[in-house]
N, C-alpha and C positions, 0 to 999 in steps of 0.2 A: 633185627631192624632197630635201630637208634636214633633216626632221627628223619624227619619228613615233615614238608608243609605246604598241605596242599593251597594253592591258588582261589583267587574268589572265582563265583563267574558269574559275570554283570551281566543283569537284563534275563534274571530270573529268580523266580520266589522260592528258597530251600528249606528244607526239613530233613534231619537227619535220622537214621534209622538207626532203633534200638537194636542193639548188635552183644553177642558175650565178648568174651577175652580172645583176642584171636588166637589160631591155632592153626600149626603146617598142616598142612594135608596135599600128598602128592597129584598132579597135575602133567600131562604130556601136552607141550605149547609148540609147536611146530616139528613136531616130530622129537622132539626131549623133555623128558624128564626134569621136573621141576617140582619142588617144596613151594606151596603156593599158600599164603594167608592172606585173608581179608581184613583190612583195620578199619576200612570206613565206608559206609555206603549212606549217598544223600540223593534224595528224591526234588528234581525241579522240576517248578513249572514256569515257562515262558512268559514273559507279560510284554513281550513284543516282539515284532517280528524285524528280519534280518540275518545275519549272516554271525556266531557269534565263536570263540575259541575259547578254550579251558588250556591254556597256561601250560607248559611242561615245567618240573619241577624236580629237584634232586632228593635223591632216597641214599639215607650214608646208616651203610650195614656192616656188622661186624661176621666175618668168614674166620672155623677155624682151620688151619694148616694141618696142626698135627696138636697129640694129648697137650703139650706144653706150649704151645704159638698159635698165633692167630694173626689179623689185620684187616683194615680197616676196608671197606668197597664204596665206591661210588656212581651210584646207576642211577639215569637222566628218563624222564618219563615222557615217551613224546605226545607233541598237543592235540588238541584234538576239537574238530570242528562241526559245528552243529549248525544246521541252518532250518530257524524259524520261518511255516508257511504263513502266509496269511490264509484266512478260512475261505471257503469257497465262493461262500455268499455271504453278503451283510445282514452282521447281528442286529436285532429288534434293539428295540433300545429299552428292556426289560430284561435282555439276556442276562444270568447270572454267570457265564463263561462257560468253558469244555469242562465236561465231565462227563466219564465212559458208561454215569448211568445218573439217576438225582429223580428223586419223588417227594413233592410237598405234601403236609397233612397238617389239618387242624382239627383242634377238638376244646370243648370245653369243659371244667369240673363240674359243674352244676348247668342242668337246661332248663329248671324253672327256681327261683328263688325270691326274696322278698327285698324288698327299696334297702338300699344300706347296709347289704350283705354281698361281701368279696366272692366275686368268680373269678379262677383262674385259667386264660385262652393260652393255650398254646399250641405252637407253628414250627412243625420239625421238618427240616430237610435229612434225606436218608442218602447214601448214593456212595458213589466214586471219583474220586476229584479234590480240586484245592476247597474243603469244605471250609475251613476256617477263612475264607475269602468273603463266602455270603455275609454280605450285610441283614441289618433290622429290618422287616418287612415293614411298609407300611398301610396299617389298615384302618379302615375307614369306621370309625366310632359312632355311634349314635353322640347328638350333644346330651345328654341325659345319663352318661357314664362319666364317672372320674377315672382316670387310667393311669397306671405309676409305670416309671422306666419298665422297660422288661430285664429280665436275668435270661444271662444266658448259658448255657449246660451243654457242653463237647460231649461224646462221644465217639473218640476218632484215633485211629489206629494209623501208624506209618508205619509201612511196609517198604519192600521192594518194589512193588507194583503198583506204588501211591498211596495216597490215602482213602480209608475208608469206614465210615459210620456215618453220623448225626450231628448235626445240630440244632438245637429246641432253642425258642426263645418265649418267655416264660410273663405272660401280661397279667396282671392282676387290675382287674375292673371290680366298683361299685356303683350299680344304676342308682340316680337318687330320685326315679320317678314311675311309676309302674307302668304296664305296658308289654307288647310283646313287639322283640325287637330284633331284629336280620344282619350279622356279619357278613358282608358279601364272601362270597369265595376267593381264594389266591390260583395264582398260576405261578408256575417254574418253570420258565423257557433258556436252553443251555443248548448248547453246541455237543453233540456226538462224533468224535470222529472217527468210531466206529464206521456207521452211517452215511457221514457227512454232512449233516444236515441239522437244522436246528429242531429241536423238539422239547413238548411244553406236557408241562403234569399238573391236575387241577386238584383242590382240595373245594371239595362244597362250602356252601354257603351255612351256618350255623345260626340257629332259632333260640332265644332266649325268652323267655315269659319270667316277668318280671309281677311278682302279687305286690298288692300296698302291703309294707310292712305296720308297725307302733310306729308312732308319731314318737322322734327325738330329741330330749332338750339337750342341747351341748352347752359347754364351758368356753371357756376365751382360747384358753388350750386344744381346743379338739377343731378348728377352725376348716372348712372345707374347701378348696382352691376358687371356688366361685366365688368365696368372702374374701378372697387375696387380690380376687383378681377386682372386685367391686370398688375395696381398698384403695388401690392402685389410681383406679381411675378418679378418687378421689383429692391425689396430690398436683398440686401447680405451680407451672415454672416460678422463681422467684425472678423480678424484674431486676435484672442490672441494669439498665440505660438511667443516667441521673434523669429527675424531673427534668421538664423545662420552664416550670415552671417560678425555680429557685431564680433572685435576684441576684445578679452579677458585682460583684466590684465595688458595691456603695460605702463610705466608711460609716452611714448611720448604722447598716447593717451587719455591722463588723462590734461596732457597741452593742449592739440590741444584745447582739450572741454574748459577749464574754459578759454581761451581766446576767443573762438568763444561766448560763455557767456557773456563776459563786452563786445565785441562790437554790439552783435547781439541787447542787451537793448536800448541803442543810439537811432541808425538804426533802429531797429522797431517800437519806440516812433515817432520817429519823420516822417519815412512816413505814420504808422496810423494815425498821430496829420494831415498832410497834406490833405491823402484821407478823414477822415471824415470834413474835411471844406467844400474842395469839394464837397465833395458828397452833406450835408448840402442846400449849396446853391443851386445847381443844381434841388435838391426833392422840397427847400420849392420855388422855381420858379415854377415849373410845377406843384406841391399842390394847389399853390396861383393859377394860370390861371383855374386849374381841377374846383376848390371853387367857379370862378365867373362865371365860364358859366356854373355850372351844370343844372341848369334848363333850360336854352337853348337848349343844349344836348339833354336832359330829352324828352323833347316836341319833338327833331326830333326823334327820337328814336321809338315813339307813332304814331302808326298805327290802322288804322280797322280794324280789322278779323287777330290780330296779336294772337297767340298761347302762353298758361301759362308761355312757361320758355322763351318763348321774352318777356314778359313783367316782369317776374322775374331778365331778364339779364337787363335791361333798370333800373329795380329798382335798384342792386345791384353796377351799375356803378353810378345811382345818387350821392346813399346813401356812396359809395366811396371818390367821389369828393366833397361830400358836408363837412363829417367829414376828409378829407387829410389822408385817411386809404390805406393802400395796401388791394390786395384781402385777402392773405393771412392771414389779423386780421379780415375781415368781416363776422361774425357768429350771428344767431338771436339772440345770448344770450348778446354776447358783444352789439351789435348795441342797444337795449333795454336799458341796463345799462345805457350808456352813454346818449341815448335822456329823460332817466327819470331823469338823472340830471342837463341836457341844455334846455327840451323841455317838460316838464312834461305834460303839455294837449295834447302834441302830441304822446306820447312814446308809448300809447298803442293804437292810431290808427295804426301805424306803424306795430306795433307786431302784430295786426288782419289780416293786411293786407298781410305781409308775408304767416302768419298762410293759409289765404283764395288763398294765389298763391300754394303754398305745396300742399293743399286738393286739388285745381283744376288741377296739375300737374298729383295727381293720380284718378283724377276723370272720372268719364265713360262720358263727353262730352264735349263740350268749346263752348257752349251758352253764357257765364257768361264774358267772356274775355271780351269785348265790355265794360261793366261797371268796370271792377276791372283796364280797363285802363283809363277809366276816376277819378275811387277811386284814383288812382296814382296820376296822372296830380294834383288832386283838393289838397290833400295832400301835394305836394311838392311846393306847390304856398304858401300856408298857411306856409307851415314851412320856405319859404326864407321870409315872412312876420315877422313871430317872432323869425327868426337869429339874433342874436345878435353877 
Protein backbone atom coordinates (compact mmCIF):
# COMPACT_ATOMS: atom_id res chain seq x y z
CA UNK A 1 0.00 0.00 0.00
CA UNK A 2 1.32 3.53 -0.98
CA UNK A 3 -0.97 5.72 -0.84
CA UNK A 4 -4.66 6.44 0.90
CA UNK A 5 -6.68 9.22 2.23
CA UNK A 6 -9.31 8.51 4.06
CA UNK A 7 -12.40 10.98 4.10
CA UNK A 8 -13.76 13.19 7.10
CA UNK A 9 -16.98 12.26 8.41
CA UNK A 10 -19.13 15.15 9.45
CA UNK A 11 -21.32 15.25 12.38
CA UNK A 12 -19.19 13.10 14.59
CA UNK A 13 -16.60 13.34 17.44
CA UNK A 14 -13.26 11.16 16.57
CA UNK A 15 -10.56 9.54 18.34
CA UNK A 16 -8.25 7.31 16.81
CA UNK A 17 -6.99 4.24 17.94
CA UNK A 18 -3.54 3.37 19.04
CA UNK A 19 -2.65 0.72 16.57
CA UNK A 20 1.32 -1.03 15.73
CA UNK A 21 2.74 -1.15 12.36
CA UNK A 22 0.47 -2.88 10.25
CA UNK A 23 1.03 -6.27 9.05
CA UNK A 24 -0.70 -8.87 6.24
CA UNK A 25 -2.26 -11.38 7.85
CA UNK A 26 -4.42 -13.89 5.53
CA UNK A 27 -8.23 -13.30 5.56
CA UNK A 28 -11.05 -15.48 3.29
CA UNK A 29 -13.66 -12.34 2.17
CA UNK A 30 -16.35 -13.97 0.18
CA UNK A 31 -15.25 -17.11 -0.39
CA UNK A 32 -11.20 -15.81 -1.29
CA UNK A 33 -8.24 -15.68 -0.12
CA UNK A 34 -6.85 -12.39 0.76
CA UNK A 35 -3.74 -10.60 2.50
CA UNK A 36 -5.53 -8.33 4.71
CA UNK A 37 -3.97 -5.29 6.99
CA UNK A 38 -5.26 -2.80 9.06
CA UNK A 39 -3.78 0.73 8.84
CA UNK A 40 -6.35 2.61 10.73
CA UNK A 41 -9.10 2.27 13.18
CA UNK A 42 -11.15 5.50 14.67
CA UNK A 43 -13.68 5.40 17.18
CA UNK A 44 -17.00 8.07 16.65
CA UNK A 45 -19.32 9.22 18.45
CA UNK A 46 -22.54 10.89 16.88
CA UNK A 47 -23.40 14.41 18.17
CA UNK A 48 -26.60 14.43 15.94
CA UNK A 49 -28.86 12.81 14.38
CA UNK A 50 -29.68 11.97 10.75
CA UNK A 51 -28.66 10.13 7.89
CA UNK A 52 -24.75 10.44 7.44
CA UNK A 53 -21.99 8.81 4.57
CA UNK A 54 -18.22 8.05 4.92
CA UNK A 55 -16.87 9.03 1.50
CA UNK A 56 -15.35 6.27 -0.79
CA UNK A 57 -11.98 6.94 -1.35
CA UNK A 58 -8.90 5.46 -3.53
CA UNK A 59 -6.20 3.08 -2.28
CA UNK A 60 -3.00 3.06 -4.92
CA UNK A 61 -1.01 -0.32 -4.22
CA UNK A 62 1.94 -1.63 -5.56
CA UNK A 63 1.47 -5.63 -6.82
CA UNK A 64 4.56 -7.71 -7.75
CA UNK A 65 4.32 -9.66 -11.14
CA UNK A 66 7.24 -11.57 -11.04
CA UNK A 67 11.16 -11.48 -9.05
CA UNK A 68 12.07 -8.36 -11.41
CA UNK A 69 8.45 -6.32 -12.32
CA UNK A 70 5.87 -5.15 -10.70
CA UNK A 71 2.86 -2.21 -11.15
CA UNK A 72 0.98 -0.17 -9.84
CA UNK A 73 -3.17 -1.10 -8.64
CA UNK A 74 -5.84 1.10 -8.03
CA UNK A 75 -8.82 -0.04 -5.76
CA UNK A 76 -11.96 2.39 -4.85
CA UNK A 77 -13.50 1.88 -1.35
CA UNK A 78 -17.19 1.82 -1.52
CA UNK A 79 -19.15 4.49 0.89
CA UNK A 80 -20.78 3.72 3.46
CA UNK A 81 -23.76 4.97 5.29
CA UNK A 82 -24.70 5.37 8.82
CA UNK A 83 -27.91 6.48 10.14
CA UNK A 84 -28.10 8.35 13.57
CA UNK A 85 -31.29 7.55 15.92
CA UNK A 86 -32.66 9.92 17.86
CA UNK A 87 -33.10 8.50 21.60
CA UNK A 88 -36.26 7.11 22.63
CA UNK A 89 -37.18 9.45 25.22
CA UNK A 90 -36.17 13.12 26.11
CA UNK A 91 -33.02 13.74 27.85
CA UNK A 92 -33.20 15.67 31.30
CA UNK A 93 -31.50 18.52 31.01
CA UNK A 94 -28.63 17.22 33.24
CA UNK A 95 -27.90 14.42 31.02
CA UNK A 96 -24.12 13.99 30.42
CA UNK A 97 -24.89 11.87 26.96
CA UNK A 98 -24.75 7.99 26.12
CA UNK A 99 -22.47 6.01 27.67
CA UNK A 100 -22.63 1.95 27.91
CA UNK A 101 -21.97 2.49 31.56
CA UNK A 102 -20.62 6.08 33.91
CA UNK A 103 -20.58 6.25 37.85
CA UNK A 104 -19.96 9.48 39.73
CA UNK A 105 -17.88 9.81 43.15
CA UNK A 106 -16.73 12.29 45.45
CA UNK A 107 -14.50 12.28 48.13
CA UNK A 108 -12.36 14.74 50.03
CA UNK A 109 -8.50 14.85 51.36
CA UNK A 110 -9.24 15.93 54.83
CA UNK A 111 -12.90 15.64 56.75
CA UNK A 112 -11.97 17.80 59.75
CA UNK A 113 -9.30 20.61 59.37
CA UNK A 114 -8.56 24.06 60.79
CA UNK A 115 -9.65 27.88 59.16
CA UNK A 116 -6.83 28.45 56.32
CA UNK A 117 -5.83 25.11 55.65
CA UNK A 118 -6.46 23.58 51.87
CA UNK A 119 -8.69 20.61 51.28
CA UNK A 120 -8.69 18.98 48.19
CA UNK A 121 -12.71 17.70 46.61
CA UNK A 122 -12.59 15.68 44.14
CA UNK A 123 -15.30 14.46 41.54
CA UNK A 124 -14.46 11.35 39.23
CA UNK A 125 -16.52 10.01 36.55
CA UNK A 126 -15.63 6.24 35.77
CA UNK A 127 -17.43 4.51 32.74
CA UNK A 128 -17.65 3.85 29.00
CA UNK A 129 -18.20 6.65 26.57
CA UNK A 130 -17.18 10.03 25.14
CA UNK A 131 -15.65 10.73 28.59
CA UNK A 132 -13.51 13.64 27.54
CA UNK A 133 -17.01 15.30 26.74
CA UNK A 134 -18.02 15.71 30.64
CA UNK A 135 -17.84 18.91 31.48
CA UNK A 136 -16.76 20.74 35.17
CA UNK A 137 -19.32 19.80 37.60
CA UNK A 138 -20.93 22.40 39.32
CA UNK A 139 -20.95 22.52 43.02
CA UNK A 140 -22.40 24.25 45.54
CA UNK A 141 -19.82 25.95 48.10
CA UNK A 142 -20.43 27.14 51.29
CA UNK A 143 -19.69 31.20 51.15
CA UNK A 144 -17.02 30.73 53.91
CA UNK A 145 -14.74 28.62 51.33
CA UNK A 146 -12.28 30.14 48.88
CA UNK A 147 -12.19 27.68 45.83
CA UNK A 148 -9.45 27.85 42.95
CA UNK A 149 -10.03 26.52 39.18
CA UNK A 150 -10.17 22.67 39.42
CA UNK A 151 -7.36 20.60 37.45
CA UNK A 152 -8.31 18.17 35.55
CA UNK A 153 -6.62 14.42 35.36
CA UNK A 154 -7.76 11.77 32.21
CA UNK A 155 -7.57 8.46 32.74
CA UNK A 156 -8.86 7.15 29.43
CA UNK A 157 -7.94 4.52 27.03
CA UNK A 158 -9.24 4.33 23.24
CA UNK A 159 -9.89 1.24 22.11
CA UNK A 160 -12.01 -0.47 19.46
CA UNK A 161 -14.96 -0.61 21.57
CA UNK A 162 -14.54 3.24 22.66
CA UNK A 163 -13.41 4.69 25.21
CA UNK A 164 -12.81 3.87 28.72
CA UNK A 165 -11.63 5.09 32.17
CA UNK A 166 -11.97 8.33 34.31
CA UNK A 167 -12.15 11.62 34.61
CA UNK A 168 -11.35 13.51 38.05
CA UNK A 169 -11.64 17.12 38.48
CA UNK A 170 -9.43 18.14 41.22
CA UNK A 171 -10.84 21.44 43.59
CA UNK A 172 -8.75 22.77 46.19
CA UNK A 173 -10.81 24.82 49.02
CA UNK A 174 -9.84 26.87 51.96
CA UNK A 175 -12.65 27.43 54.65
CA UNK A 176 -11.75 30.91 56.32
CA UNK A 177 -14.27 30.47 59.02
CA UNK A 178 -14.99 27.47 61.39
CA UNK A 179 -17.78 25.43 61.50
CA UNK A 180 -19.21 22.22 60.21
CA UNK A 181 -20.15 22.29 56.70
CA UNK A 182 -22.33 19.94 53.99
CA UNK A 183 -21.27 19.39 50.11
CA UNK A 184 -24.51 18.42 48.75
CA UNK A 185 -24.25 15.22 46.61
CA UNK A 186 -23.95 14.99 42.65
CA UNK A 187 -25.78 12.93 40.23
CA UNK A 188 -24.73 11.55 36.73
CA UNK A 189 -27.66 11.00 34.69
CA UNK A 190 -26.71 9.55 30.77
CA UNK A 191 -28.38 7.67 28.37
CA UNK A 192 -27.77 3.65 28.16
CA UNK A 193 -28.37 2.19 25.09
CA UNK A 194 -27.80 -0.86 26.22
CA UNK A 195 -31.09 -0.36 28.19
CA UNK A 196 -32.64 2.33 26.42
CA UNK A 197 -33.23 4.36 28.82
CA UNK A 198 -31.78 7.17 30.88
CA UNK A 199 -30.08 6.29 34.17
CA UNK A 200 -28.50 8.35 37.11
CA UNK A 201 -25.52 7.41 39.61
CA UNK A 202 -25.27 9.45 42.85
CA UNK A 203 -22.25 10.36 44.78
CA UNK A 204 -23.28 11.32 48.75
CA UNK A 205 -23.21 14.33 50.22
CA UNK A 206 -19.60 15.17 52.07
CA UNK A 207 -19.19 16.52 55.81
CA UNK A 208 -16.37 18.84 56.49
CA UNK A 209 -15.67 20.27 60.18
CA UNK A 210 -13.81 23.01 60.08
CA UNK A 211 -11.79 23.86 63.91
CA UNK A 212 -10.76 27.70 64.47
CA UNK A 213 -7.42 27.69 63.29
CA UNK A 214 -4.14 30.77 64.84
CA UNK A 215 -5.30 33.92 63.98
CA UNK A 216 -3.27 35.22 60.67
CA UNK A 217 -1.40 38.22 59.91
CA UNK A 218 -0.90 38.54 56.22
CA UNK A 219 1.32 40.88 54.02
CA UNK A 220 -0.04 43.05 50.99
CA UNK A 221 1.24 40.07 48.97
CA UNK A 222 -0.63 37.17 50.37
CA UNK A 223 -4.21 39.03 49.71
CA UNK A 224 -7.40 36.74 49.83
CA UNK A 225 -10.03 37.08 46.94
CA UNK A 226 -12.69 38.69 49.41
CA UNK A 227 -9.95 41.76 49.70
CA UNK A 228 -10.08 41.72 45.62
CA UNK A 229 -13.34 41.61 45.53
CA UNK A 230 -13.97 44.52 48.45
CA UNK A 231 -11.29 46.39 46.32
CA UNK A 232 -13.19 46.21 43.29
CA UNK A 233 -16.02 47.54 44.81
CA UNK A 234 -14.17 50.40 45.80
CA UNK A 235 -13.41 51.82 42.19
CA UNK A 236 -15.96 54.57 40.26
CA UNK A 237 -16.80 55.19 36.88
CA UNK A 238 -14.95 58.42 35.80
CA UNK A 239 -17.43 61.01 34.56
CA UNK A 240 -17.14 61.79 30.91
CA UNK A 241 -20.17 64.15 30.11
CA UNK A 242 -18.63 67.91 30.30
CA UNK A 243 -20.02 69.91 33.19
CA UNK A 244 -22.95 72.12 32.43
CA UNK A 245 -22.04 74.11 34.36
CA UNK A 246 -18.92 75.62 32.13
CA UNK A 247 -19.70 79.03 30.48
CA UNK A 248 -20.08 79.04 26.93
CA UNK A 249 -18.59 81.34 24.12
CA UNK A 250 -17.83 84.72 26.40
CA UNK A 251 -14.54 86.48 25.22
CA UNK A 252 -13.91 87.61 28.96
CA UNK A 253 -13.79 84.09 29.50
CA UNK A 254 -11.44 83.29 26.94
CA UNK A 255 -8.88 86.17 28.74
CA UNK A 256 -9.45 84.93 32.12
CA UNK A 257 -8.03 81.39 30.85
CA UNK A 258 -5.00 82.22 28.68
CA UNK A 259 -3.81 84.50 31.69
CA UNK A 260 -4.45 81.89 34.24
CA UNK A 261 -2.21 79.83 31.59
CA UNK A 262 1.28 82.13 31.58
CA UNK A 263 0.92 82.26 35.32
CA UNK A 264 -0.21 78.91 36.33
CA UNK A 265 3.35 77.48 34.21
CA UNK A 266 5.68 79.66 36.57
CA UNK A 267 3.77 78.71 39.78
CA UNK A 268 3.63 75.12 39.07
CA UNK A 269 7.31 74.71 37.80
CA UNK A 270 8.54 76.04 40.55
CA UNK A 271 6.55 74.41 43.52
CA UNK A 272 6.93 71.07 41.81
CA UNK A 273 10.87 71.82 41.20
CA UNK A 274 10.63 72.62 45.22
CA UNK A 275 8.39 69.55 46.43
CA UNK A 276 10.31 67.01 44.43
CA UNK A 277 13.86 68.09 46.28
CA UNK A 278 12.12 67.74 49.15
CA UNK A 279 10.65 64.95 48.82
CA UNK A 280 14.07 63.51 47.26
CA UNK A 281 15.86 64.13 50.19
CA UNK A 282 13.38 63.21 52.74
CA UNK A 283 12.90 59.26 50.77
CA UNK A 284 16.71 58.90 50.09
CA UNK A 285 17.21 59.60 54.03
CA UNK A 286 14.79 57.03 55.25
CA UNK A 287 15.92 54.45 51.98
CA UNK A 288 19.44 54.95 53.21
CA UNK A 289 18.63 54.09 57.06
CA UNK A 290 15.54 51.24 55.61
CA UNK A 291 19.23 49.75 53.41
CA UNK A 292 21.46 49.59 56.59
CA UNK A 293 19.59 47.97 59.01
CA UNK A 294 17.56 45.67 56.85
CA UNK A 295 19.13 42.65 58.06
CA UNK A 296 18.83 43.73 61.61
CA UNK A 297 15.08 44.14 61.02
CA UNK A 298 15.09 40.96 59.21
CA UNK A 299 16.37 38.75 62.19
CA UNK A 300 13.91 40.55 64.74
CA UNK A 301 11.30 39.98 62.59
CA UNK A 302 12.21 35.79 62.82
CA UNK A 303 10.33 33.82 65.04
CA UNK A 304 9.68 29.97 65.86
CA UNK A 305 6.34 28.63 65.03
CA UNK A 306 5.88 31.88 62.96
CA UNK A 307 3.12 31.20 60.17
CA UNK A 308 3.68 31.37 55.92
CA UNK A 309 2.61 34.88 55.33
CA UNK A 310 4.70 36.23 58.63
CA UNK A 311 7.57 35.00 57.21
CA UNK A 312 6.46 36.26 53.62
CA UNK A 313 5.81 39.79 55.30
CA UNK A 314 9.29 39.77 56.99
CA UNK A 315 10.73 38.69 53.64
CA UNK A 316 8.86 41.35 51.67
CA UNK A 317 10.04 44.17 54.11
CA UNK A 318 13.63 42.85 53.67
CA UNK A 319 13.72 42.58 50.18
CA UNK A 320 12.02 46.42 50.40
CA UNK A 321 14.66 48.04 52.21
CA UNK A 322 17.40 46.17 50.87
CA UNK A 323 16.66 47.39 47.09
CA UNK A 324 15.01 51.24 48.36
CA UNK A 325 11.53 50.00 46.72
CA UNK A 326 8.10 51.07 47.91
CA UNK A 327 5.56 48.15 48.36
CA UNK A 328 3.90 49.25 45.60
CA UNK A 329 7.00 48.24 42.86
CA UNK A 330 7.60 44.78 44.89
CA UNK A 331 6.36 41.95 42.56
CA UNK A 332 8.13 38.45 42.15
CA UNK A 333 8.70 39.27 38.64
CA UNK A 334 10.39 42.63 39.18
CA UNK A 335 12.32 41.51 42.29
CA UNK A 336 13.93 38.58 40.10
CA UNK A 337 14.81 40.84 37.31
CA UNK A 338 16.70 43.23 39.21
CA UNK A 339 18.66 40.50 41.52
CA UNK A 340 19.64 38.59 38.31
CA UNK A 341 21.29 41.52 37.27
CA UNK A 342 22.99 42.64 40.87
CA UNK A 343 22.95 39.25 42.41
CA UNK A 344 23.03 36.48 39.82
CA UNK A 345 23.94 33.28 42.17
CA UNK A 346 21.43 34.65 44.25
CA UNK A 347 18.40 35.54 42.14
CA UNK A 348 16.98 32.23 41.82
CA UNK A 349 17.50 31.18 45.29
CA UNK A 350 15.20 34.14 46.06
CA UNK A 351 12.70 33.23 43.46
CA UNK A 352 12.47 29.43 45.08
CA UNK A 353 12.09 30.76 47.88
CA UNK A 354 9.19 33.14 47.36
CA UNK A 355 7.86 30.39 45.00
CA UNK A 356 8.16 27.70 48.34
CA UNK A 357 6.25 30.70 50.76
CA UNK A 358 3.11 30.99 48.01
CA UNK A 359 2.83 26.94 47.97
CA UNK A 360 3.01 26.95 51.81
CA UNK A 361 0.68 29.88 52.00
CA UNK A 362 -1.90 27.49 50.29
CA UNK A 363 -0.56 24.35 51.55
CA UNK A 364 -2.69 21.83 53.93
CA UNK A 365 -0.10 22.37 56.90
CA UNK A 366 2.99 24.60 58.33
CA UNK A 367 5.47 21.86 59.54
CA UNK A 368 7.82 23.43 57.02
CA UNK A 369 7.84 27.20 58.43
CA UNK A 370 10.60 26.37 60.96
CA UNK A 371 13.04 25.70 58.00
CA UNK A 372 11.82 28.30 55.21
CA UNK A 373 12.64 30.68 58.15
CA UNK A 374 15.92 29.84 58.61
CA UNK A 375 16.15 29.36 54.26
CA UNK A 376 15.41 33.23 54.85
CA UNK A 377 17.78 34.26 57.53
CA UNK A 378 20.80 32.19 55.73
CA UNK A 379 19.76 33.82 52.48
CA UNK A 380 19.80 37.34 53.50
CA UNK A 381 23.20 37.05 55.43
CA UNK A 382 24.71 35.71 52.15
CA UNK A 383 23.25 38.53 50.08
CA UNK A 384 24.44 41.63 52.40
CA UNK A 385 27.88 39.44 52.06
CA UNK A 386 27.83 40.02 48.26
CA UNK A 387 26.06 43.64 48.28
CA UNK A 388 27.89 45.53 46.55
Amino acid sequence: VRNYDIPELDGFWKETVDMPEARWEPQLINGKRYNVATVRKIVAFPQQTGTFELKDFDLVGYMRVNFFEGRELTATCEPVTLEVLPLPEAAPANSLGTFAELSVTQKASLDSLNTNEAVTVEVTYRGRGNLKFVQEPELVWPAEFEVFDAEVEDQINVTAQGERGSRTFKFVAIPRAPGTYTLPGLEATYFNPLRAKHMTSRAPSLTLKVNAGEASSGGVSFNHQQDIQVLNQDIRHIELEPSRFLPRGTWAWKVWVLVLLFMAGPITYGVAARRRTTQASEAQDRLGTRHKRALRTLNAQLKQGQSAEEIGEAMEQYLMAKLKWERSALTREAVHATLSDKLPALAAEWDALWSALEMQRYGASATQTNDLAETLRSLAQRTEQAWT
